[in-house]
C-alpha positions in Angstrom: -6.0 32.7 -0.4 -7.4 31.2 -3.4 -4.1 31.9 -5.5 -1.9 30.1 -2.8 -4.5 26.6 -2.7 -4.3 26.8 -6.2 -0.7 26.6 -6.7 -0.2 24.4 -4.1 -2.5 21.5 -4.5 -0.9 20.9 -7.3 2.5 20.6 -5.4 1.4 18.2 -2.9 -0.2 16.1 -5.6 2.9 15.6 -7.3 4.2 14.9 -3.8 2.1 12.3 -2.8 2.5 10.9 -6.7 6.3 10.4 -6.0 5.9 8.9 -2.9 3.6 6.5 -4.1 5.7 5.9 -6.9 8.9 5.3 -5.0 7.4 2.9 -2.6 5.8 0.9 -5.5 9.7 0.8 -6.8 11.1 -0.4 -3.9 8.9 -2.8 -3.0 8.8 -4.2 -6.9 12.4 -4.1 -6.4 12.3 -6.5 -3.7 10.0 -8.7 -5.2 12.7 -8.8 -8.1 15.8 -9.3 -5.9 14.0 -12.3 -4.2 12.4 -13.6 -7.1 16.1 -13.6 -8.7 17.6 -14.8 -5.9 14.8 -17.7 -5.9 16.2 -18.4 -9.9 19.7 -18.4 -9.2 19.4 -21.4 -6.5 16.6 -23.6 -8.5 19.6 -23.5 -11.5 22.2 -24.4 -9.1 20.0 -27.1 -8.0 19.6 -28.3 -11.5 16.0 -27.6 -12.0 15.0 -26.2 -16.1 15.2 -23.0 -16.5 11.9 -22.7 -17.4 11.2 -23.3 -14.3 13.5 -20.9 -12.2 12.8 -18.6 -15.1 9.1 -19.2 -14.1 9.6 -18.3 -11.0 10.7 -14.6 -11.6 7.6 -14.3 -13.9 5.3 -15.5 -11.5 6.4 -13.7 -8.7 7.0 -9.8 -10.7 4.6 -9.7 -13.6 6.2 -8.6 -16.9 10.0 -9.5 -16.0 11.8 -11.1 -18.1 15.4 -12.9 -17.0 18.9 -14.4 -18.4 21.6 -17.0 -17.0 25.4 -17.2 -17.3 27.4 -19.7 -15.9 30.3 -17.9 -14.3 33.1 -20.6 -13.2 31.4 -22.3 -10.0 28.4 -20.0 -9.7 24.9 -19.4 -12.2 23.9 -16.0 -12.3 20.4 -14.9 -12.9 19.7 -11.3 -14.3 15.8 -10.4 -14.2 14.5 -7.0 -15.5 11.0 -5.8 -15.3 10.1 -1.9 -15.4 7.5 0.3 -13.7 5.4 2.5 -14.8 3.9 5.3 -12.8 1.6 6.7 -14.2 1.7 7.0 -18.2 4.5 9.2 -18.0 7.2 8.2 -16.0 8.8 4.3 -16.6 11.6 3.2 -14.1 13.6 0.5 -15.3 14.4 -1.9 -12.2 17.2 -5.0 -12.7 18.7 -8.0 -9.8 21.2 -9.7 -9.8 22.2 -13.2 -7.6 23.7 -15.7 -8.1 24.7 -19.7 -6.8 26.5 -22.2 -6.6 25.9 -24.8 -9.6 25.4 -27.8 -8.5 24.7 -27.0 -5.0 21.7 -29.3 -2.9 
């Protein structure tokens, strides 16, 4: 009995890591999406990009962003990754984009 508790409360450690781990991902993925998405229409709208770069920082901590112009639209790219625990780092990226000069 004690050889089978030993081996597996281990297991549903690393379990209940990954599932913690892959909800923190998802949700910081969201956060990302939106806080892109957020970016992309405050550069349409003309606003600085310190600003709509702001934005994404404030809303994901450590993510960083980029712009492009592509024809009619701006496109923001924000990054950020996440770490679970010290041993595993997921790298997480969004993408939107809008129109430029849009009100």
């Amino acid at each position: 009995m004690a050889a089978e508790l030993a081996i597996a409360v281990p297991a549903v450690l690393l379990v209940l890591l990954l599932g913690v781990g892959a909800l923190a991902a998802a949700a910081r993925q969201v956060a990302l999406q939106d806080a892109a998405a957020d970016a992309a229409r405050l550069l349409g709208r003309g606003e600085s990009a310190g600003r709509a770069f702001g934005a994404i920082s404030s809303a994901v901590d450590g993510a960083s962003a980029a712009s492009e112009q592509r024809g009619d639209l701006i496109c923001v790219t924000a990054t950020a990754d996440l770490s679970v625990g010290r041993v595993i780092t997921v790298p997480l990226r969004a993408s939107s984009c809008a129109l430029s000069g849009g009100l």
